[in-house]
C-alpha positions in Angstrom: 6.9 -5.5 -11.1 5.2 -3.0 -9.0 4.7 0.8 -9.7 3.9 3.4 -7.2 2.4 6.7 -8.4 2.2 9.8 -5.6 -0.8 11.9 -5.4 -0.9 14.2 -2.5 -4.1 16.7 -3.0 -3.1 18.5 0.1 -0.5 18.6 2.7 -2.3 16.5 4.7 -2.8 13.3 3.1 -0.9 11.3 0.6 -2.2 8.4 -2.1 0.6 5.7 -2.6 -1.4 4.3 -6.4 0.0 1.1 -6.9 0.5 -0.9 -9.9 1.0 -4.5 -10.4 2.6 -7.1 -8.2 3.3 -6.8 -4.4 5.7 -9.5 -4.1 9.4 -10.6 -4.0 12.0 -7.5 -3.8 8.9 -5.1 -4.2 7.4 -5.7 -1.0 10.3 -4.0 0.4 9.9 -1.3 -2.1 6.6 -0.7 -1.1 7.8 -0.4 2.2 10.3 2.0 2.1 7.8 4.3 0.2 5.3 3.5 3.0 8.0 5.2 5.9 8.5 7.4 3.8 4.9 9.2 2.9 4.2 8.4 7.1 7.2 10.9 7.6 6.0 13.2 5.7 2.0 13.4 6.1 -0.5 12.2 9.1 -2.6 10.3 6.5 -1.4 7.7 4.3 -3.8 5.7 1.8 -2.3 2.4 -0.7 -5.0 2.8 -3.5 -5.3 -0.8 -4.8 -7.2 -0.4 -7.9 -4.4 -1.7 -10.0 -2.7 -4.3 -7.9 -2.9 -7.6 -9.2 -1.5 -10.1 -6.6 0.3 -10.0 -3.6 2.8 -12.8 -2.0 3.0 -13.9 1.6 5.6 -11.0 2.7 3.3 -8.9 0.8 0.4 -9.8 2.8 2.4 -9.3 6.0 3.6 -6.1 4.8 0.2 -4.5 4.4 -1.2 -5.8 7.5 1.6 -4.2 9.4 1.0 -1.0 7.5 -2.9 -0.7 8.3 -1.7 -1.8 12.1 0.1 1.5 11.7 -2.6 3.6 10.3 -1.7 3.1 6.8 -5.3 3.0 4.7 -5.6 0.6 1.9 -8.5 1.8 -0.6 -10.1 0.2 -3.9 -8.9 -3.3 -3.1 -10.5 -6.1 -4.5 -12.5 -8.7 -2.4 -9.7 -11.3 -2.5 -7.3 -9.0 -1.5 -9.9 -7.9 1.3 -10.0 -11.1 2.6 -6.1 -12.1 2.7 -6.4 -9.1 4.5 -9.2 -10.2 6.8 -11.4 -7.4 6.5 
């Protein structure tokens, strides 16, 4: 299960908080909450404090996202290094 909290504390940038598990159907959850904060504000941060794993699409997923702009914050050192950061 993943959960996604909004926090926008302006107009110009948006925190996606996420919660739990970036894998299976979620991934594509994620994503469609991704397009849709980019629509709507320049900047986009995924604040990772809370995630817990991540699958292969999930991995994917977020690398395309950062390849886009997308900033991922408070991410663990595992999931810095799928991520190869």
């Amino acid at each position: 299960m993943l959960r996604i909290t909004r926090k926008a504390p302006d107009s110009s940038r948006l925190t996606l908080i996420l919660e739990g598990n970036i894998a299976s159907d979620w991934v594509s959850v994620l994503e469609k909450e991704c397009l849709n904060a980019m629509e709507e504000t320049p900047v986009v941060r995924l604040d990772f404090s809370e995630v817990t794993s991540l699958d292969r699409r999930g991995v994917e997923l977020l690398r395309r996202l950062q390849k886009a702009g997308v900033q991922i914050v408070h991410a663990s050192s595992v999931i810095k290094g799928l991520l190869g950061e």
